[in-house]
Every structure is written in structure tokens, then in C-alpha cells.
C-alpha positions as CSV (number, residue, x, y, z in Angstrom):
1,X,-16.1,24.0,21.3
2,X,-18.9,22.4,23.1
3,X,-19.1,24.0,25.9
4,X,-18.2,27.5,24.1
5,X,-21.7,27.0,22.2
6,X,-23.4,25.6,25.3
7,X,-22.4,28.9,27.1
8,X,-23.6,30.9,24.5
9,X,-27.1,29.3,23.9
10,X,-27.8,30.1,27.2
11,X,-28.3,33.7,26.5
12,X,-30.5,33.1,23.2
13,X,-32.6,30.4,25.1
14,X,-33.7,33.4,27.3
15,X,-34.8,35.2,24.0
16,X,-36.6,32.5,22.5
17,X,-38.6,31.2,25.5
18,X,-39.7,34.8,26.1
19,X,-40.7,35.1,22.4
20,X,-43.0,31.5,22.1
21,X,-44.5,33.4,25.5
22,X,-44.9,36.6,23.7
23,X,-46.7,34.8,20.5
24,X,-48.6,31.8,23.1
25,X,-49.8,34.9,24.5
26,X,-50.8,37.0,21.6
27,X,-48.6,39.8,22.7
28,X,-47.0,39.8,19.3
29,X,-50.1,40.0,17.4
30,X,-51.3,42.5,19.3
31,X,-48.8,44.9,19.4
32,X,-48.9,44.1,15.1
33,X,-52.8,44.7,15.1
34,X,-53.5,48.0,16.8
35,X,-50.2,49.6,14.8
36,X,-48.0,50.0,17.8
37,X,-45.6,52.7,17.7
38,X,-41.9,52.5,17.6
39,X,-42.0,53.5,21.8
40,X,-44.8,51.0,22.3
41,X,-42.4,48.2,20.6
42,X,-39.5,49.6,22.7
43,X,-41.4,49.5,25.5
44,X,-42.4,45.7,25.3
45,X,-38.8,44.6,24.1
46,X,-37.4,46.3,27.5
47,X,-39.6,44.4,29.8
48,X,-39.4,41.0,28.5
49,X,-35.7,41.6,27.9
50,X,-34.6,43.5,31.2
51,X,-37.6,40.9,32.9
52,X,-36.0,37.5,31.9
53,X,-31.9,39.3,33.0
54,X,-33.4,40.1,36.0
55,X,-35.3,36.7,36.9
56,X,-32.6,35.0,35.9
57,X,-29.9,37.4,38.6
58,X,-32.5,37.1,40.9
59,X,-32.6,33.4,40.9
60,X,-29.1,32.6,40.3
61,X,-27.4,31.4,44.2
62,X,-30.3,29.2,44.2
63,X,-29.5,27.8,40.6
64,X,-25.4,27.5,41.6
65,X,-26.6,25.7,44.3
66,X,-28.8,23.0,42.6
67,X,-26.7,23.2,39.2
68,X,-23.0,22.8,40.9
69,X,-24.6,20.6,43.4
70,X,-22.9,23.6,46.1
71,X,-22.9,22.7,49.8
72,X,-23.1,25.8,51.9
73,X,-20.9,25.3,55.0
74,X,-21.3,27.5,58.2
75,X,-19.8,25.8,60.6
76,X,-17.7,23.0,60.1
77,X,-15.1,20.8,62.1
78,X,-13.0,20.7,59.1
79,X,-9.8,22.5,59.1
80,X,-9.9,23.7,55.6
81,X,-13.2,25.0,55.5
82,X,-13.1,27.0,58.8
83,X,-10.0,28.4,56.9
84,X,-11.9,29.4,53.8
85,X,-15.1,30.9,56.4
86,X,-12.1,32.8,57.6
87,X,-10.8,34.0,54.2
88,X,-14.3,35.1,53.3
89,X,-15.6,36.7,56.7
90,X,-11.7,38.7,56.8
91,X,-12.1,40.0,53.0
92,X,-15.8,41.0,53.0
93,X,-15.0,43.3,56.0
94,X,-11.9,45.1,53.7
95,X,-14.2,45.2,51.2
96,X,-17.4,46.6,53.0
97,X,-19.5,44.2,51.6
98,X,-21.5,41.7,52.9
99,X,-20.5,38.5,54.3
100,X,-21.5,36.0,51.7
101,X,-22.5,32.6,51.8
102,X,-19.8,30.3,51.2
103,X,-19.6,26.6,49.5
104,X,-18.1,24.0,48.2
105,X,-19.2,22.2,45.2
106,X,-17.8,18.4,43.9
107,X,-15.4,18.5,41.1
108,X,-11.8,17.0,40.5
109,X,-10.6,20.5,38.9
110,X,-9.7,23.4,40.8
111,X,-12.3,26.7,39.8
112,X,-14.3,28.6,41.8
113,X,-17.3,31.2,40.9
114,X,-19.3,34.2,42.4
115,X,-23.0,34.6,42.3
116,X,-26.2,36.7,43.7
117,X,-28.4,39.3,43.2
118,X,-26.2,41.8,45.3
119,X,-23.0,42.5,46.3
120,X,-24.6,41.9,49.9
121,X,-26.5,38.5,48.9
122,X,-23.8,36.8,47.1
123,X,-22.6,33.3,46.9
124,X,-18.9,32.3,47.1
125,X,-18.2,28.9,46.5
126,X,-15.1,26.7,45.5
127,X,-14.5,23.0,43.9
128,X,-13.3,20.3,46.3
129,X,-10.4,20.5,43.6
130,X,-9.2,23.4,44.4
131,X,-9.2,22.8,48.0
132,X,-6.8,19.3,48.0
133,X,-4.6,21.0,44.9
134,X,-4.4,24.4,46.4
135,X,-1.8,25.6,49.3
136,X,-3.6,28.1,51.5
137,X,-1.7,30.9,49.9
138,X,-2.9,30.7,46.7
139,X,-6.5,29.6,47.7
140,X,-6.5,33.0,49.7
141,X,-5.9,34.9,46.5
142,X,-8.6,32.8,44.4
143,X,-11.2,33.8,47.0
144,X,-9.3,37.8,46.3
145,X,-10.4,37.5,42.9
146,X,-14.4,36.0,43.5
147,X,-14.5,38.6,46.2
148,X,-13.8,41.4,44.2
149,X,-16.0,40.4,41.4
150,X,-18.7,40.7,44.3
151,X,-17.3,43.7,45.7
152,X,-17.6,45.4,41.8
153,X,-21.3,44.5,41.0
154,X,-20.2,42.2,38.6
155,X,-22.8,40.0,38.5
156,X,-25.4,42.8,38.3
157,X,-23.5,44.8,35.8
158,X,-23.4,41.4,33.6
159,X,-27.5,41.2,34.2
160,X,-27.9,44.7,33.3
161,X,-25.7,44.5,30.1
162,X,-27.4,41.4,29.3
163,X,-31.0,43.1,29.3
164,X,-30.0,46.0,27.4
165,X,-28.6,43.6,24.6
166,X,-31.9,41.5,25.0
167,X,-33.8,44.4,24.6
168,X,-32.5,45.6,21.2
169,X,-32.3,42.1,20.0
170,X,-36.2,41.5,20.8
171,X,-36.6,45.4,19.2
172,X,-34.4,44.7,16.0
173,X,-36.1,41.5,15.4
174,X,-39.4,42.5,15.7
175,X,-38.6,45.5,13.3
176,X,-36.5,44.0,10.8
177,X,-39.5,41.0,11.3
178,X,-42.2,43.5,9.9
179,X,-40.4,44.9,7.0
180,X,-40.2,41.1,5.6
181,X,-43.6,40.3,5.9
182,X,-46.4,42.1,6.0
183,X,-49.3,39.9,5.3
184,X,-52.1,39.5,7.4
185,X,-53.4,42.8,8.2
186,X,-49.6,43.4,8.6
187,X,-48.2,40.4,10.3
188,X,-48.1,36.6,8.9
189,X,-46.3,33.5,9.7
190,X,-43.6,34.5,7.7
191,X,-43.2,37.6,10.3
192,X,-42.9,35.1,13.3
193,X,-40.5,32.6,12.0
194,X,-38.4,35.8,10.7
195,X,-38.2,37.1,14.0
196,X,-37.3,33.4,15.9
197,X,-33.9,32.9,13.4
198,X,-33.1,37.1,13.7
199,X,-33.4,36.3,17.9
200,X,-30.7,33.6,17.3
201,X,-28.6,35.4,15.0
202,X,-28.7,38.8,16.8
203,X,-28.4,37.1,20.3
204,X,-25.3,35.2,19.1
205,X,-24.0,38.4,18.3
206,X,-25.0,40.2,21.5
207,X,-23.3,37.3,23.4
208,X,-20.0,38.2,21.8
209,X,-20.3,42.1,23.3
210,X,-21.4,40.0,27.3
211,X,-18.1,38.0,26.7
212,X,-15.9,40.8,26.1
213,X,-17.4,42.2,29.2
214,X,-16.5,39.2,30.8
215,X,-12.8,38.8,29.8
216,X,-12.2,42.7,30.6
217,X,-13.8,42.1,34.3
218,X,-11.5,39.2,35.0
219,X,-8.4,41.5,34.8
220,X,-9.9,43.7,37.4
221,X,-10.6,41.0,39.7
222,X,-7.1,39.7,39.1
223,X,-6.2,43.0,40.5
224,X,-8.2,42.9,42.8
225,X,-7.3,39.1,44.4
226,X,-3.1,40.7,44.0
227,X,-4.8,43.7,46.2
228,X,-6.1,41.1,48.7
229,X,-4.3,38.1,48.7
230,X,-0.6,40.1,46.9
231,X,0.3,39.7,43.6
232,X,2.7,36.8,44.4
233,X,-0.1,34.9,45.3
234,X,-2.8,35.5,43.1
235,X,0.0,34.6,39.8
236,X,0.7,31.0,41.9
237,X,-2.7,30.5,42.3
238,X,-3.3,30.8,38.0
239,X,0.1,28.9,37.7
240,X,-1.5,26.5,39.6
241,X,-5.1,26.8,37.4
242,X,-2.9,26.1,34.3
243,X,-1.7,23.1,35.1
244,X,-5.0,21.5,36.1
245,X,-7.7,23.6,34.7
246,X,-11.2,22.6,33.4
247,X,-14.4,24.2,32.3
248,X,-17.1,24.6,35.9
249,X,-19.6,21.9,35.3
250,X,-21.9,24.0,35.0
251,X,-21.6,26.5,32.0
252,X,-24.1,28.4,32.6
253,X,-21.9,29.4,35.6
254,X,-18.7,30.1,33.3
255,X,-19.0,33.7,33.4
256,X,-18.7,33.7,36.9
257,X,-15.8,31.4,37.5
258,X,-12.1,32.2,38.2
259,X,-11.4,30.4,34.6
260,X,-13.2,28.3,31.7
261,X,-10.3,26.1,31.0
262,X,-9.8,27.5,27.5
263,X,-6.8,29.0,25.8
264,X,-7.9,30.2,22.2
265,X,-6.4,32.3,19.2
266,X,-8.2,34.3,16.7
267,X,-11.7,34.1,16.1
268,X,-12.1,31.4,18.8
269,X,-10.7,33.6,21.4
270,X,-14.3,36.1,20.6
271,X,-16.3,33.2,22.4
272,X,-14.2,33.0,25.3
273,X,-15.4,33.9,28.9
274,X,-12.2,34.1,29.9
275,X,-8.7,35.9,28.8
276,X,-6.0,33.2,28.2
277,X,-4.4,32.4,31.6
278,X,-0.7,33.6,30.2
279,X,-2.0,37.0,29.4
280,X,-3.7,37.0,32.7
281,X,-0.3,36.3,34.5
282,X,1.3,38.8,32.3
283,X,-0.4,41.5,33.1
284,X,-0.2,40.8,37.3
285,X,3.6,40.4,36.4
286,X,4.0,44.3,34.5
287,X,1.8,45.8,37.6
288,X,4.1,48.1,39.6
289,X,1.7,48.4,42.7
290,X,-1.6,46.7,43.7
């Protein structure tokens, strides 16, 4: 459960930060003192909630890089990672995308992950795992699935979805904030302590709607990787991720990984970035064509 929470706190810690800056500043009281309108507070909720999604997308390859500890490799003597440049170079060109930088990051498990801003500035990179536990075959279709979540926008459409949830939380808060308190000439520190615990609470609950978004995308890259790699491959390669899988080292990265090395039931499964691997297999299984 750990790392579940960990994942999630990410999101709110966006929220809060931005709303200490808000208050630090005086944005907050200013907005309460001159009687801002319901488009003004709109307004103001949309840039610091669209404003820290998009800082956040914007720096993200350099944040893999220094989180995951990724080395980028573009030319190496190395068998196995000329193979993977390979992989990369031949799938971005079926795609029309981009050629992305490629990596490899330090870790025991086998996972991999997609970042970047764009679908033609994105960051493909794989655990050191994956690479010794991995036959070609099935790393082919792992790179399938991370391609076609850059392919897709996914990591965009994730920011985006993200900002829009931000921005009601920030709104919502603010609102629901004033009808509380209203003391000093219609704001007091009842108003701003209100609107810190609605941020968490409303920001918990906007992380549940970002994580369905996740679990749904991961079946369309599945699809995708069977598309690429064939299906055959892409179901060894999460045969293979069951019997060795752990959460990226980074969770902040979870999202973006090929799986978080949970299987839940219930309520649990709501904060899970990932659909359980069985279902995952079972629905590459039932397709009739990729």
C-alpha cells in the first residue's frame, strides 16, 4: 500500500505547493478582497492547475533521467543495446513518430516506462532487469507497448487530464472554502486551512478518475505492442512480467511503466495504475486480429 499512497500524493503535492504559493503570495487574499467573480476564480484555478500539469510534462525526461538514475545510450558496443536502438529506431518509423531517446536504468526487476513532452521528444527507457530476464522476442514487444503509449499522446493526455482535475479541485476548494468561513472582510484562517484539507480530499479523489485513465490506456498499448511486436509476443513478455514483477523505483514514474507490480481486488484495485496482469493477458488472448 505504500507505494499506492506514495503514487497518489504525488498528484496532491502539486496542489498543495501551488496553494502555500498562492497564499505566500497573497493571491488568495486578493482574489477574496476585491470580490472576485466566479470566472475570475475559474480563471486563477486553471492557470495554477493546467501551470503546475504542464511544468511538471514539460520537465519530466529530465526527471526520469535523474529519478531512475536512466543512462541514455546512442551508440554502444554492446550487443543488447544496439539491439534495443534497433527496436526503437524500426518502430518509431511504423509509427511516424519521432525517434526517441532510448535508456537503460539500474534495477533487478524487469519494467520499462515512457516519458516527454511530445510524442516527438520522448524518452524510452528499460531496467537492466528486463534486459538479462528478457529473450529478444518479448523485449521487442515491451518496447511495442512504450512505443505506442508515445505514439497515442499518452503522456500529454495524462498532463492534460491532470490539469483539468487540478483545476476544479483548486475551484471547488476555494468555493466550498468561502461558504465555511467568511470572516475577515470575507476570508479568515478558517478559509485557508479549509481549503488546504478540501485540496487533499478532492485531489485524492481526482487521482482515482487519472488512474482509471491509466489502467484503460494500458490495454491500448497492449494492443498496440501485439500490433508491433504480435500478440504471441507481447502475452510472453507479461508472462514473463508476472513471474518477476516489481513496482519502478520511482513511483512517480508508475503511470508510465509497462506494470506497477500490483494485483488487487475491490476497493484496492481503484488505486491501481495498472490493470491486473491476468486480465491484461486475457484480453490479448480473446483479440481475433491486431
Amino acid at each position: 500500500m505504500k507505494r499506492i499512497i506514495l503514487f497518489v500524493l504525488t498528484n496532491i503535492a502539486v496542489l498543495l505547493v501551488l496553494s502555500v504559493v498562492a497564499q505566500v503570495t497573497g493571491l488568495d487574499r486578493w482574489l477574496a478582497l476585491h470580490g472576485a467573480s466566479l470566472g475570475g476564480l475559474l480563471t486563477f484555478a486553471a492557470f495554477f492547475g493546467f501551470g503546475g500539469a504542464l511544468i511538471s510534462l514539460a520537465m519530466s525526461k529530465f526527471m526520469a533521467k535523474r529519478a531512475m538514475g536512466v543512462q541514455v545510450i546512442n551508440q554502444s558496443p554492446d550487443p543488447t543495446a544496439q539491439f534495443l536502438l534497433a527496436v526503437v529506431q524500426q518502430q518509431a518509423q511504423r509509427l511516424g513518430i519521432g525517434m526517441p531517446e532510448v535508456g537503460i536504468f539500474p534495477a533487478a526487476e524487469p519494467n520499462a516506462f515512457a516519458t516527454g513532452a511530445s510524442r516527438n521528444h520522448a524518452l524510452v527507457a528499460v531496467s537492466s532487469g528486463l534486459l538479462e530476464r528478457m529473450n529478444r522476442e518479448e523485449i521487442e514487444a515491451v518496447v511495442g507497448h512504450e512505443m505506442t503509449h508515445v505514439a497515442n499522446g499518452d503522456m500529454v493526455t495524462l498532463t492534460l487530464l491532470q490539469g483539468v482535475l487540478n483545476t476544479f479541485v483548486i475551484f471547488l476548494s476555494r468555493i466550498i472554502g468561502g461558504v465555511i468561513d467568511r470572516s475577515e472582510n470575507g476570508r479568515g484562517g478558517g478559509y485557508f486551512l479549509t481549503v488546504l484539507v478540501l485540496q487533499m480530499v478532492l485531489g485524492f479523489l481526482a487521482s482515482l478518475i487519472v488512474l482509471w485513465f491509466s489502467r484503460y490506456r494500458e490495454f491500448r498499448a497492449d494492443r498496440g505492442g501485439a500490433h508491433l511486436a504480435g500478440r504471441d509476443k507481447m502475452i510472453a513478455a507479461l508472462e514473463e512480467l508476472k513471474r518477476g514483477h516489481e513496482p519502478l523505483p520511482a513511483r512517480q514514474f508508475a503511470a508510465f511503466g509497462i506494470s506497477d507490480g500490483a494485483e488487487a481486488g475491490g476497493l484496492r484495485r481503484l488505486l491501481l495504475s495498472h490493470p491486473p496482469l491476468d486480465e491484461r493477458i486475457a484480453a490479448l488472448r480473446s483479440l481475433t486480429t491486431v
